[in-house]
C-alpha positions as CSV (number, residue, x, y, z in Angstrom):
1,X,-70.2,-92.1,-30.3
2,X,-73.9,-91.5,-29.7
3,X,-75.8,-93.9,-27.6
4,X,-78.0,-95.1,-30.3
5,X,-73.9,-96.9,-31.0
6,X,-72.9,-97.9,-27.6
7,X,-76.3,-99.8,-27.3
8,X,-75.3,-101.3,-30.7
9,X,-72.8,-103.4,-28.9
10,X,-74.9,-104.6,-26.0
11,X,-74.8,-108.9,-26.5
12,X,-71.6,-108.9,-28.7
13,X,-68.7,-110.8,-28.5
14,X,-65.4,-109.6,-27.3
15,X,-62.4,-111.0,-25.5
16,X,-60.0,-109.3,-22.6
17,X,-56.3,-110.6,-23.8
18,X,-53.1,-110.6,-20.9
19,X,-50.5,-112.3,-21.9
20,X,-51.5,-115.8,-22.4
21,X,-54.3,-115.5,-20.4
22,X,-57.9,-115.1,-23.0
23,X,-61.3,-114.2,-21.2
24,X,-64.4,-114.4,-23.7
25,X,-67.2,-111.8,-22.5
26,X,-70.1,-110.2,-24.4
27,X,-69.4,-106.3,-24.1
28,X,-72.2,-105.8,-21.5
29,X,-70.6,-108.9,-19.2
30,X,-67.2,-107.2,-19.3
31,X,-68.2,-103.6,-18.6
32,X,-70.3,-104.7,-15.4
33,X,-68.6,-108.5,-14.1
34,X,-64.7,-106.8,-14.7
35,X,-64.6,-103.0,-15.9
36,X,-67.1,-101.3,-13.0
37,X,-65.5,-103.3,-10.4
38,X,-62.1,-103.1,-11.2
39,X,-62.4,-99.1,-11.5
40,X,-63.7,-99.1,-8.4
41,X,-61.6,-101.5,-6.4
42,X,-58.5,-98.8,-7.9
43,X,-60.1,-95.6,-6.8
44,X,-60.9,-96.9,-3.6
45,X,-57.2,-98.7,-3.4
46,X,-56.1,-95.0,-4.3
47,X,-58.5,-93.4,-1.7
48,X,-57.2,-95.7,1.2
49,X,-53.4,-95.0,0.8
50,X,-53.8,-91.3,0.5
51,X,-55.9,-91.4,3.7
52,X,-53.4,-93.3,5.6
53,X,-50.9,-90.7,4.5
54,X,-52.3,-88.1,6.2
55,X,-54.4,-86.5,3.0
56,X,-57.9,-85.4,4.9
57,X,-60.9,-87.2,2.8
58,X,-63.6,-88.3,3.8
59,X,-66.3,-90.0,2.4
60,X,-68.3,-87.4,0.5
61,X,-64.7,-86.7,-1.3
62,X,-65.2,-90.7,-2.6
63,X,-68.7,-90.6,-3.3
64,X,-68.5,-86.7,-5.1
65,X,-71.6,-84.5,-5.5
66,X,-75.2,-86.1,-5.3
67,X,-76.9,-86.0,-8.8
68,X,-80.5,-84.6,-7.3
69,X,-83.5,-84.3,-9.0
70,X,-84.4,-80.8,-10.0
């Protein structure tokens, strides 16, 4: 997809189906209310329970490398 086609869905309808449960979102809504922060809540779920198994991260293993300018 190029970007002039993911901006082409910015303030369109779309709906997140479970079950029986319906959630109405515009595209832009669900990728930033439900999709960022459920990604993230899971990585850092995952993070946590491989540090308390012993693995040794830290927290530049979480955040990965800086993107600095230059």
């Amino acid at each position: 997809m190029t970007a002039e086609d993911i901006n082409g869905l910015m303030g369109r309808d779309m709906r997140f189906e479970a079950g029986e449960m319906v959630l109405p979102f515009t595209v832009e809504g669900f990728l930033m209310s439900f999709s960022v922060p459920n990604f993230f809540f899971h990585a850092t779920t995952a993070y946590d329970i491989l540090r308390v198994k012993g693995l040794p991260l830290g927290k530049r293993d979480f955040l990965g490398r800086p993107r600095l300018k230059g």
